[in-house]
C-alpha positions in Angstrom: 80.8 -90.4 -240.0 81.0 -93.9 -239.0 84.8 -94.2 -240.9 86.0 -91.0 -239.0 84.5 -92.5 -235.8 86.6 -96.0 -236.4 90.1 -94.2 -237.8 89.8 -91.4 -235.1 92.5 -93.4 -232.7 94.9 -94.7 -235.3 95.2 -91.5 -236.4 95.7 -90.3 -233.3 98.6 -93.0 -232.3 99.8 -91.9 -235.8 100.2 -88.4 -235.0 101.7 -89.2 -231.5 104.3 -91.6 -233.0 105.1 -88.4 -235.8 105.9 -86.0 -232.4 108.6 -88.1 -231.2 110.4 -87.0 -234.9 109.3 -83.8 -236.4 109.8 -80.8 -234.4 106.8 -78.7 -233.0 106.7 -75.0 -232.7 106.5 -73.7 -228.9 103.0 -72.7 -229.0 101.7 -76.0 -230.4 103.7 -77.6 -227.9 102.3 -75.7 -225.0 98.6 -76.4 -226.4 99.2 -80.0 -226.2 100.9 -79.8 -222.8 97.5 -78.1 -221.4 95.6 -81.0 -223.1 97.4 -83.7 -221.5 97.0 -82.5 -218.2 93.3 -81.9 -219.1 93.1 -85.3 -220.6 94.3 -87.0 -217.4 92.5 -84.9 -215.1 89.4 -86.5 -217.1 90.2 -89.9 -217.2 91.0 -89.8 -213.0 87.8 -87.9 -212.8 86.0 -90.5 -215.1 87.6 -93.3 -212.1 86.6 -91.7 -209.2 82.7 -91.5 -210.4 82.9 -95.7 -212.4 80.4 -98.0 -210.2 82.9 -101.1 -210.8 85.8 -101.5 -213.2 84.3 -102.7 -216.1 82.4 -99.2 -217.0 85.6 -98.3 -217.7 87.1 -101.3 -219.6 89.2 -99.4 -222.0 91.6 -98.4 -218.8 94.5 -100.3 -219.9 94.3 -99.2 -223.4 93.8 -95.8 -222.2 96.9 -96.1 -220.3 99.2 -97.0 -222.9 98.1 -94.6 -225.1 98.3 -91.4 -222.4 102.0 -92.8 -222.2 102.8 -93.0 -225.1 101.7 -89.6 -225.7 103.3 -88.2 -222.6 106.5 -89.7 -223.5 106.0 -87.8 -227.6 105.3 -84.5 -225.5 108.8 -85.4 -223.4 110.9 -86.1 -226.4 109.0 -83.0 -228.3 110.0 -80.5 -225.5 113.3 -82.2 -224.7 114.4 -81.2 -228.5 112.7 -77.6 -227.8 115.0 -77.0 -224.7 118.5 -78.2 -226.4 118.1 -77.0 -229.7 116.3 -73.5 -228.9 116.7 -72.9 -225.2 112.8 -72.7 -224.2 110.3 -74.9 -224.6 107.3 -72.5 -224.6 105.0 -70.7 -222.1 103.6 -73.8 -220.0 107.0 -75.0 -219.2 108.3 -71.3 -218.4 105.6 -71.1 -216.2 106.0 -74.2 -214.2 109.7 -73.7 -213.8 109.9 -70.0 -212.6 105.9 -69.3 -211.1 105.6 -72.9 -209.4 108.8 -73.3 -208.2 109.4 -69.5 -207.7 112.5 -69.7 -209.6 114.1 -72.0 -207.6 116.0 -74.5 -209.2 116.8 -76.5 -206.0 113.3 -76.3 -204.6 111.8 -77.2 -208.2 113.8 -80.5 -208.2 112.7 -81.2 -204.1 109.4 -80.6 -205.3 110.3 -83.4 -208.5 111.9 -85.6 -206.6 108.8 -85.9 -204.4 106.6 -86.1 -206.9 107.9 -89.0 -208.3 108.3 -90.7 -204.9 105.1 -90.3 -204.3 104.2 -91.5 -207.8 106.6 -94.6 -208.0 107.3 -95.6 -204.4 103.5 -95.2 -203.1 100.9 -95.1 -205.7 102.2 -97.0 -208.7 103.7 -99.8 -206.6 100.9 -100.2 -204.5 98.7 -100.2 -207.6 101.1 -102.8 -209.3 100.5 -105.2 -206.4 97.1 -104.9 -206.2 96.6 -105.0 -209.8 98.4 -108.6 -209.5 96.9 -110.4 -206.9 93.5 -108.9 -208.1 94.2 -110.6 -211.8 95.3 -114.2 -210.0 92.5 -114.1 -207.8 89.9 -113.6 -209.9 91.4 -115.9 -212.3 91.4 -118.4 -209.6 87.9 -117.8 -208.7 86.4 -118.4 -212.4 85.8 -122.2 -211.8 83.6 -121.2 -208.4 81.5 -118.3 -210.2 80.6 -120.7 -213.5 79.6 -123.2 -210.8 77.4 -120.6 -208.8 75.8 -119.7 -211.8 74.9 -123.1 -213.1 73.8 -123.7 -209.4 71.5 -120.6 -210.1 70.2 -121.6 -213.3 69.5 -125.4 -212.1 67.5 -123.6 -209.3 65.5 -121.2 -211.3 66.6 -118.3 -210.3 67.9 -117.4 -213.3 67.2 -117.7 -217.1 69.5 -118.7 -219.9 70.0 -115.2 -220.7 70.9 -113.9 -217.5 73.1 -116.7 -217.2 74.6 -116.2 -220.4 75.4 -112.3 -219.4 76.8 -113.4 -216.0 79.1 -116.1 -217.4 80.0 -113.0 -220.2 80.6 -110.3 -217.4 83.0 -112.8 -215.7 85.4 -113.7 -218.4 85.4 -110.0 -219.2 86.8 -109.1 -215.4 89.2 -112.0 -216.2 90.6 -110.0 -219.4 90.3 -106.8 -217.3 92.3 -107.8 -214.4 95.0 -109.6 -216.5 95.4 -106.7 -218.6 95.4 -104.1 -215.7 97.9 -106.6 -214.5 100.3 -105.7 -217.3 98.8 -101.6 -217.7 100.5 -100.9 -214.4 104.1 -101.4 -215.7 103.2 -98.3 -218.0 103.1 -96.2 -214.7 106.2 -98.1 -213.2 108.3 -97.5 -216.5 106.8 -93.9 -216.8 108.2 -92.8 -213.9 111.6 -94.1 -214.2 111.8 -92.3 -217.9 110.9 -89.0 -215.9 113.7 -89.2 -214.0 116.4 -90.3 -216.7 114.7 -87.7 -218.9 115.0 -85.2 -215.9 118.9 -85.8 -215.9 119.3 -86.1 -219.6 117.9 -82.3 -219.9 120.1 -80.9 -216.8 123.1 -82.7 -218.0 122.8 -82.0 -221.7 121.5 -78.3 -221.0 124.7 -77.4 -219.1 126.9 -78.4 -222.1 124.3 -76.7 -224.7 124.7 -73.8 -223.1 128.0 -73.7 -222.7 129.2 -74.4 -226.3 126.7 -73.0 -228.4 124.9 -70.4 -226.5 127.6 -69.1 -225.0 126.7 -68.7 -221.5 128.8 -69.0 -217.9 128.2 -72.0 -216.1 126.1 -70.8 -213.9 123.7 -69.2 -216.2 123.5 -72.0 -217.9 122.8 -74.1 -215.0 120.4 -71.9 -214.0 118.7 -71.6 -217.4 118.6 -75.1 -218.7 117.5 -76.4 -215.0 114.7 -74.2 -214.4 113.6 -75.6 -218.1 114.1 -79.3 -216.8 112.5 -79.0 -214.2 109.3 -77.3 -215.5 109.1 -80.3 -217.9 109.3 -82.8 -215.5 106.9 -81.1 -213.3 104.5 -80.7 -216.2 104.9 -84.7 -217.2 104.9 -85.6 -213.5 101.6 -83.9 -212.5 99.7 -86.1 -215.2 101.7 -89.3 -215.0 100.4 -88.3 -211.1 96.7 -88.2 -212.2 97.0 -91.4 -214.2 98.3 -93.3 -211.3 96.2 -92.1 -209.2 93.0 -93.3 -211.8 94.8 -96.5 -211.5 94.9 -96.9 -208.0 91.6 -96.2 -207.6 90.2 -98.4 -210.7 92.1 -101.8 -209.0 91.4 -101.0 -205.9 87.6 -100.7 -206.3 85.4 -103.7 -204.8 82.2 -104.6 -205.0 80.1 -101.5 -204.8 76.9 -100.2 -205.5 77.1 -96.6 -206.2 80.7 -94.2 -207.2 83.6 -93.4 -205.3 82.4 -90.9 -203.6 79.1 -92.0 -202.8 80.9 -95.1 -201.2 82.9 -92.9 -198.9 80.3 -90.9 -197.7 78.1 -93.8 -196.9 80.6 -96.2 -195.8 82.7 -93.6 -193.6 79.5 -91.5 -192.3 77.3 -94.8 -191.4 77.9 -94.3 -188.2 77.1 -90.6 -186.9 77.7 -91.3 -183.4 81.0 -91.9 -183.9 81.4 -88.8 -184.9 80.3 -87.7 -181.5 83.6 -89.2 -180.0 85.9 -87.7 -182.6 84.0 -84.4 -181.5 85.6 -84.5 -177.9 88.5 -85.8 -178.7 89.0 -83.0 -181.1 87.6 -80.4 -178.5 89.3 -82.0 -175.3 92.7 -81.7 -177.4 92.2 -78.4 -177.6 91.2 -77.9 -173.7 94.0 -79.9 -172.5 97.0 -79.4 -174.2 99.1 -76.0 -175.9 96.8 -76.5 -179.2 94.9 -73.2 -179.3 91.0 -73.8 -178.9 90.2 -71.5 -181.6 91.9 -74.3 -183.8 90.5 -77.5 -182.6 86.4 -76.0 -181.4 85.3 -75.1 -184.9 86.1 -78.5 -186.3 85.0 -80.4 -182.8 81.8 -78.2 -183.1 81.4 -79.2 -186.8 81.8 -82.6 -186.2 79.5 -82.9 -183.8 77.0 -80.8 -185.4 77.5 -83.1 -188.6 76.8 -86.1 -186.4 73.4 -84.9 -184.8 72.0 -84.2 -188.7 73.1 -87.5 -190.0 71.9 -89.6 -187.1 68.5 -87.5 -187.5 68.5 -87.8 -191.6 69.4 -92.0 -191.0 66.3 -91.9 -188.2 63.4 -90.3 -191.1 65.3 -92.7 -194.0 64.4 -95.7 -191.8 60.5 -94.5 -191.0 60.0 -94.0 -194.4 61.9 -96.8 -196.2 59.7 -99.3 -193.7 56.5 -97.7 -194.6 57.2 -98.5 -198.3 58.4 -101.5 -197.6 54.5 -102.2 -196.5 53.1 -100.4 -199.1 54.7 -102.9 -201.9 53.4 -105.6 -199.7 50.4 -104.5 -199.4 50.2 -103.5 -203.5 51.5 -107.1 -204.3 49.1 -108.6 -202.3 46.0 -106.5 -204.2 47.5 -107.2 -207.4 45.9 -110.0 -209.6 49.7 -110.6 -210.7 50.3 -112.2 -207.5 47.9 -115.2 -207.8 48.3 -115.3 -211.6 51.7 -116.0 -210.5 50.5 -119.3 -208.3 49.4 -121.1 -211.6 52.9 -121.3 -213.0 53.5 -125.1 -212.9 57.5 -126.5 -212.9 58.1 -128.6 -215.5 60.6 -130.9 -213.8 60.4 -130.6 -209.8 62.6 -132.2 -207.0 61.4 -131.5 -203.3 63.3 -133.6 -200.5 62.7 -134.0 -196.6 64.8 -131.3 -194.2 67.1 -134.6 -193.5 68.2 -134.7 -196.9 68.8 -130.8 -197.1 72.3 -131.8 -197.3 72.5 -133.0 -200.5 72.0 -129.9 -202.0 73.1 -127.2 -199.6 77.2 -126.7 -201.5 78.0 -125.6 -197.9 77.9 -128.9 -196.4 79.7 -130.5 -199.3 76.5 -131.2 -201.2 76.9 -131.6 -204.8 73.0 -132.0 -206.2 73.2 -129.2 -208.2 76.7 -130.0 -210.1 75.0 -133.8 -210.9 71.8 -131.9 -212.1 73.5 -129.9 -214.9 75.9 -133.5 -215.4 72.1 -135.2 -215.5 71.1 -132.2 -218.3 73.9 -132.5 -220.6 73.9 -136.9 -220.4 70.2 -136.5 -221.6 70.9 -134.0 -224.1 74.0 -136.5 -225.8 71.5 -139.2 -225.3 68.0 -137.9 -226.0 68.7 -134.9 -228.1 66.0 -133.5 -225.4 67.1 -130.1 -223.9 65.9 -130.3 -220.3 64.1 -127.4 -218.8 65.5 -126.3 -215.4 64.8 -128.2 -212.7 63.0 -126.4 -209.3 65.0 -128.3 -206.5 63.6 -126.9 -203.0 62.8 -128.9 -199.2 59.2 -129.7 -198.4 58.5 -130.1 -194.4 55.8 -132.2 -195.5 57.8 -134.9 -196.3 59.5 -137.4 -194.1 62.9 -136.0 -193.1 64.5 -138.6 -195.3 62.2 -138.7 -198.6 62.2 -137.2 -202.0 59.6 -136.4 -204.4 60.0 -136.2 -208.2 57.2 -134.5 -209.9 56.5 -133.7 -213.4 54.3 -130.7 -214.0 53.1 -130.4 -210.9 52.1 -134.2 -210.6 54.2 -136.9 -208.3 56.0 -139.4 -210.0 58.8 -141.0 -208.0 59.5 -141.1 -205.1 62.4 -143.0 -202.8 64.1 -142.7 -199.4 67.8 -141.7 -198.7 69.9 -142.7 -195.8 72.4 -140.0 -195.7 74.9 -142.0 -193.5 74.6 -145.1 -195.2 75.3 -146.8 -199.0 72.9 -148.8 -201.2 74.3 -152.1 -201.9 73.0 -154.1 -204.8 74.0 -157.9 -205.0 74.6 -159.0 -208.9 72.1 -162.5 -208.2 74.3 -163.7 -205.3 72.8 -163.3 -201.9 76.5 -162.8 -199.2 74.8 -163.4 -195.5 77.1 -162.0 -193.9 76.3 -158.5 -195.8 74.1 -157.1 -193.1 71.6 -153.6 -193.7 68.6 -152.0 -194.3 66.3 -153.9 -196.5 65.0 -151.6 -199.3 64.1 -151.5 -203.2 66.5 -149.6 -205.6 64.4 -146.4 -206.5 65.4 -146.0 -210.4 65.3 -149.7 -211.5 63.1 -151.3 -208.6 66.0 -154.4 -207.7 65.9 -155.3 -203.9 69.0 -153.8 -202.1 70.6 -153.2 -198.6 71.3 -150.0 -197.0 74.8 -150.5 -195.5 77.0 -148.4 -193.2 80.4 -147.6 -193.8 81.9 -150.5 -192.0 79.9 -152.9 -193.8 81.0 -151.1 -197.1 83.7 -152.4 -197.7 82.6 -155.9 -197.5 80.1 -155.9 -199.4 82.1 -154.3 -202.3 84.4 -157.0 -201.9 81.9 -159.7 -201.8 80.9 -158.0 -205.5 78.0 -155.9 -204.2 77.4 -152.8 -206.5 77.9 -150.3 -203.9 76.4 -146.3 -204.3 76.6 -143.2 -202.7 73.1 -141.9 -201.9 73.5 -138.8 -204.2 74.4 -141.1 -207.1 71.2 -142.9 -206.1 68.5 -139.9 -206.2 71.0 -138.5 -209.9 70.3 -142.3 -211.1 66.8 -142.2 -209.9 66.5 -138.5 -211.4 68.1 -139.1 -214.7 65.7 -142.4 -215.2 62.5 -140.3 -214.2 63.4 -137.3 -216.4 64.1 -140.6 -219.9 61.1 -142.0 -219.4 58.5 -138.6 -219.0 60.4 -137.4 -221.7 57.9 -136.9 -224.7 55.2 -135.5 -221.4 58.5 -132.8 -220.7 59.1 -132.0 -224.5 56.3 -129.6 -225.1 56.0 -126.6 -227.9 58.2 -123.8 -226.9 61.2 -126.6 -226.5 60.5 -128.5 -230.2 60.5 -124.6 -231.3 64.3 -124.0 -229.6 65.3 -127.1 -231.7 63.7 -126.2 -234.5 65.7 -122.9 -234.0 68.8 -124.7 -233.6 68.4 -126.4 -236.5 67.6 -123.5 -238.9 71.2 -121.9 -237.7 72.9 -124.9 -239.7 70.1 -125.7 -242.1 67.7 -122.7 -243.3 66.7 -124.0 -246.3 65.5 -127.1 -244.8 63.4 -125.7 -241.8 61.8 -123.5 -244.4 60.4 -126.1 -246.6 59.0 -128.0 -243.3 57.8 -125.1 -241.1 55.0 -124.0 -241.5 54.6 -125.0 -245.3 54.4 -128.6 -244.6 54.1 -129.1 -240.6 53.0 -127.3 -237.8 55.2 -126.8 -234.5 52.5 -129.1 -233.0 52.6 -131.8 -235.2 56.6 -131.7 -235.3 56.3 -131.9 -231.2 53.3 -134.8 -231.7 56.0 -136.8 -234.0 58.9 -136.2 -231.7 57.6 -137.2 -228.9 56.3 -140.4 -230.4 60.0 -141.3 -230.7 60.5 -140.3 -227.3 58.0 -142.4 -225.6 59.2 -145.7 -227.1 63.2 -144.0 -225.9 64.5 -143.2 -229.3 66.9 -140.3 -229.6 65.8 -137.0 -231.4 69.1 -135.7 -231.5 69.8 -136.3 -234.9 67.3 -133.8 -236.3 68.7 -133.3 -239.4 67.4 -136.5 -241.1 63.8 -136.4 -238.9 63.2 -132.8 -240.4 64.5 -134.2 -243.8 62.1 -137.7 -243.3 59.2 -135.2 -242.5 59.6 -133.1 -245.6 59.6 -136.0 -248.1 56.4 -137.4 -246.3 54.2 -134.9 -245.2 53.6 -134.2 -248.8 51.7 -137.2 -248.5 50.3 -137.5 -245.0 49.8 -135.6 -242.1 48.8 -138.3 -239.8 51.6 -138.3 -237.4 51.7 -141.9 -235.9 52.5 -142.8 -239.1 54.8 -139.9 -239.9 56.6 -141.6 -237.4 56.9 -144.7 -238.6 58.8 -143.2 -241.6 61.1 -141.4 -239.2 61.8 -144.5 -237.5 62.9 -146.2 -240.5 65.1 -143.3 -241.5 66.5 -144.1 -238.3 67.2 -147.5 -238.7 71.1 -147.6 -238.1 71.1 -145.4 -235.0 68.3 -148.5 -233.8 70.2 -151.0 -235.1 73.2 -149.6 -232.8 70.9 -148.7 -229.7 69.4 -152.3 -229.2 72.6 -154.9 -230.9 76.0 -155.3 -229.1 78.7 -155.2 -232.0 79.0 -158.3 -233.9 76.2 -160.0 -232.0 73.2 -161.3 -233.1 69.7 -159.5 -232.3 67.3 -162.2 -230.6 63.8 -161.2 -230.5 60.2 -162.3 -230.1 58.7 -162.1 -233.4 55.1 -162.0 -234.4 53.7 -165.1 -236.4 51.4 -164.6 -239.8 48.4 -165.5 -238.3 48.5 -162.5 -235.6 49.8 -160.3 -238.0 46.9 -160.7 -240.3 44.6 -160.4 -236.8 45.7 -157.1 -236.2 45.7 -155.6 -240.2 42.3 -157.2 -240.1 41.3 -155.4 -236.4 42.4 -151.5 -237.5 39.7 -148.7 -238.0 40.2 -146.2 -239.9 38.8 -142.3 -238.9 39.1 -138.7 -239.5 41.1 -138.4 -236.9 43.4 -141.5 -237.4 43.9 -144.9 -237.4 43.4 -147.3 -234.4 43.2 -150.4 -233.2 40.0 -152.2 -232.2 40.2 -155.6 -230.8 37.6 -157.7 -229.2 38.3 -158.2 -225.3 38.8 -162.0 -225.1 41.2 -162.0 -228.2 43.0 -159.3 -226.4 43.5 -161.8 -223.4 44.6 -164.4 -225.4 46.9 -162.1 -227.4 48.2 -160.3 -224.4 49.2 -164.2 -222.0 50.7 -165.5 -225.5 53.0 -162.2 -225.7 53.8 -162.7 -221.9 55.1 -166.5 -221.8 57.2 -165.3 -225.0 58.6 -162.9 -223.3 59.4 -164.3 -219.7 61.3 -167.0 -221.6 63.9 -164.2 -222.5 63.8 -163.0 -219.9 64.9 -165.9 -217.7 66.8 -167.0 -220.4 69.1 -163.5 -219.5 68.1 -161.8 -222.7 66.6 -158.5 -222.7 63.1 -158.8 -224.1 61.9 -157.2 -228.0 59.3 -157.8 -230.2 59.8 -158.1 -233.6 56.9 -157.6 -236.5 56.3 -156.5 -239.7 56.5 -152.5 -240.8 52.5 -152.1 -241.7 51.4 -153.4 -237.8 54.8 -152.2 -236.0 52.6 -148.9 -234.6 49.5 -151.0 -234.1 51.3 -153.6 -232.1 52.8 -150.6 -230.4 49.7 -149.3 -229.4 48.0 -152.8 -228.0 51.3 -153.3 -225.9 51.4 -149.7 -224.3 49.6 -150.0 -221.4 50.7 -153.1 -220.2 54.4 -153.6 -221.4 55.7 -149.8 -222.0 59.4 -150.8 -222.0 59.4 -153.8 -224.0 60.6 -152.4 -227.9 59.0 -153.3 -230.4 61.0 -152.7 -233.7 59.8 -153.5 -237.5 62.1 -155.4 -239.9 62.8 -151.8 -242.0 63.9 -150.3 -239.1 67.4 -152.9 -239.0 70.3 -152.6 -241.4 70.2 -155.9 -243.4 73.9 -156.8 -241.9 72.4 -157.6 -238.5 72.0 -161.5 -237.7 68.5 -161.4 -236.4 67.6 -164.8 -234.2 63.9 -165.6 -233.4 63.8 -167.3 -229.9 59.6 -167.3 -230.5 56.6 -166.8 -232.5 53.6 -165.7 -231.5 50.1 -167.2 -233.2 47.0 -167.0 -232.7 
């Protein structure tokens, strides 16, 4: 059933190809004449009741096959007329009961026909069908954009998304091939009328030599027979053009043709009152009887009254359930389980900085949001949930809150009208603004105006635009919450990502080995200390050779780490540069293997406060040496205390990384600038 179903139209276009060169008896031909004009009939029908173009997305295919088989059924009957003289009852019928036997009325009645057909509908059709495929074409760009907007917003998922952005590139494809559909109709009608010709022309001679009739007799014969068989193309090729004008012409629209023009035309029944008296005054006033013009003033007045009454009880009742859903939302337990959802990722603003995201004032917010989502993605392998953006008149008109679920973060102040100007160490007097702090990286800063812009880029000021300051700010909020923002449901649409590529592997780690949970415990241990999960091939294939062994996941990541060791090397060395770090003498080293306690639960660290002092102001000079020294500050140790060194430095030094010796390819030049010893 399923082969019949696929082969059904090649067989079909088969068949019809076969009509244009075997002949058909008269009574077959007459059969598929009826269908044809059945056939369009359905498809025009089939328009007429379509709620937007894309429910009927096989038009243009539709089109060139209804040609094609009209033009089969005009060679077919073209042969039937020339060889035998008829052509079979349909065409009779047309060309002597339509036409009343009337050859010069029959092709007045033709020739208007295809007027209206070519000149009106299928030009018209043509044009629209054009600027309809360009414009929507032009207006891809925008609706991908509105979209993302929409998604970054939260007002709609992935999916939706996904079906939006689908439904769009398919009214792209419609448009552009309706564009082309439309010369089908335009070529149709011109074969008509050559066709047309062709039969008068060649039935005159026919006649003449081998049927031996007068010339008049044969004109009369052979044109009759013509012109049935145009009017019995033409009233199809009428149908289909008709379907097309009405399938390009549609716009946005909520319910079928005609339900659009009885709302849309009757949505005002007091208008109706004025066509009344037009109508009826028409017929009062001037030589048009009244017995014409009062039934249809009386009916449209009559049909005014009813609607405006029918619009009046709509109204009552569609406000009174309007309440009723109020009132049933505000009874249902739904509608406070629905106040404990909690964004993961939130950005409220002051109604000063409403601006910045509103696209209508030349706000671009959300377009750096989903720029912010795919950096972190490249960078972090982290797939960032969407992010709430929405104004807060609690805030001061010009401040901005970042919060991470559901608790503040960041924070920072925008000047709208100004720029943030950061000096690179040199301090230019003459650089005049706003003193503030740079909200992403804390450095002091100057808001300037636009005058002063200017100069201060030219006295080497790094100068920003505030939305690149809050995208900056945003971006470095969203890096360092990173493993607090990676939670289950995200590792498990990695972990499905993966398992497209690599089956066999996720199947051997999950759930055999590893739990979701540990996998996002392990993961997010690399993202605390800002090490890229992106490459999740080799953690996945680092867990499934060690969990054998272990399932304590501190030092799961250790392992993981090391497996990583070229993609650290890369992250904290400049190319062909040596690494110069802040290594950890024997003597501490041996304090801290000496200081950890092991537990069911784990391993930790346990050392005694004043050591811990001592320990922490030693690290600390170290450090600020680098630091002054215009190095950026990392700690160095062995790979047995790398996690417990880790863990004593946490609290109090987050940023500074601390790497093991296994975790640095052995070509890197590695230069100790200190030791620290007990």
């Amino acid at each position: 059933m399923n082969f019949l179903k696929q082969s059904t139209v090649p067989i079909v276009v088969v068949a019809i190809v076969m009509m244009m060169v075997l002949p058909l008896p008269t009574p077959l031909l007459s059969f598929l004449l009826i269908i044809n004009i059945s056939l369009s009939l359905t498809i025009m029908l089939v328009a007429m009741f379509t709620k937007e173009p894309l429910q009927f997305s096989i038009f243009p295919s539709l089109l060139l096959l209804t040609t094609l088989f009209r033009l089969a059924l005009n060679v077919s009957t073209t042969r039937s007329i020339l060889t035998v003289g008829t052509a079979g009852n349909v065409i009779e019928t047309f060309g002597e009961f339509v036409v009343m036997g009337k050859p010069v009325v029959g092709f007045v009645v033709f020739l208007i026909l295809v007027i209206i057909q070519f000149i009106v509908i299928t030009k018209g059709s043509e044009r629209v069908a054009e600027v309809a495929a360009r414009f929507t074409l032009d207006a891809m760009p925008g609706k991908q954009m509105s979209i993302d907007a929409d998604l970054n917003a939260g007002l709609i998922t992935e999916q939706d998304a996904r079906a939006r952005r689908r439904k769009i590139e398919r009214e792209a494809d419609f448009y552009g091939a309706m564009d082309g559909a439309s010369k089908f109709v335009k070529g149709d009608a011109i074969a008509g009328i050559i066709i047309l010709i062709v039969n008068v022309i060649g039935g005159l001679i026919i006649g003449m030599l081998e049927f031996g009739l007068s010339i008049g007799e044969s004109a009369s014969k052979f044109t009759l027979l013509s012109i049935g068989d145009g009017l019995v193309s033409q009233i199809p090729a009428l149908l289909i053009s008709i379907a097309t004008g009405i399938i390009v012409t549609r716009a946005a629209s909520e319910g079928n043709l005609s339900e659009d023009i009885t709302s849309q035309i009757f949505a005002f029944p007091k208008l109706l009152y004025i066509v009344a008296g037009t109508i009826g005054m028409l017929g009062l006033f001037t030589p048009l009887h009244p017995i014409l013009t009062l039934p249809i003033a009386s009916v449209l007045a009559i049909s005014g009254y009813k609607m405006q009454k029918t619009q009046i009880q709509q109204k009552i009742i569609s406000e009174q359930l309007e309440d009723q859903q109020e009132m049933e939302q505000v009874r249902s337990p739904e509608n406070v389980v629905q106040l404990l959802q909690v964004d993961p990722i939130e950005f409220e603003f002051g109604y000063s900085l409403i601006p910045l995201a509103d696209a209508k004032q030349g706000g671009d917010l959300l377009d750096r949001v989903i720029m912010i989502r795919r950096q972190i993605a490249l960078e972090m392998g982290l797939l960032v949930p969407v992010i709430r953006i929405r104004d807060n008149i609690q805030l001061k008109p010009n401040q901005y809150v970042i919060k991470i679920k559901g608790n503040k973060v960041a924070e920072g102040e925008l000047l709208l009208d100004h720029y943030l100007a950061m000096s690179t160490g040199i301090e230019d007097e003459s650089i005049i603004g706003l003193e503030t702090t740079e909200p992403a990286f804390g450095l002091p800063a100057l808001w300037v105006n636009e005058e002063m812009r200017e100069k201060a880029e030219m006295a080497g000021y790094t100068v920003v635009d505030p939305p690149s300051v809050v995208a900056t700010h945003l971006t470095e909020v969203i890096k360092s919450h990173s493993s607090e923002i990676l939670g289950r449901q995200e590792v498990k649409s990695l972990v499905d990502h993966v398992k497209e590529s690599q089956p066999a592997l996720v199947d051997e780690l999950i759930p055999g080995l590893l739990s979701i949970g540990e996998i996002q415990k392990v993961l997010a241990n690399l993202l605390k200390e800002k090490i890229s999960i992106r490459n999740l091939v080799t953690i996945f294939e680092t867990l499934a050779d060690q969990a054998a062994y272990t399932k304590d996941t501190s030092v799961l990541t250790e392992y993981v780490r090391q497996s990583l060791s070229r993609q650290i090397t890369l992250q904290f060395t400049e190319p062909n540069q040596a690494l110069y770090v802040v290594t950890i003498g024997p003597n501490l080293e041996k304090k801290f293997a000496d200081s950890v306690q092991q537990t069911e639960q784990g391993s930790y660290l346990a050392v005694d406060p004043n050591t811990s002092q001592i320990i922490y102001r030693k690290i600390t000079d170290q450090i600020n040496k680098m630091i002054q020294s215009g190095r950026s500050p990392i700690i160095l140790t062995s790979p047995i205390i790398r996690m417990y060194v880790r863990q004593f430095m946490e609290r109090t030094m987050p940023d500074v990384p601390i790497l093991s010796y296994n975790e640095l390819e052995p070509n890197v030049e590695v230069q100790s600038v200190g030791v620290v010893n007990l």
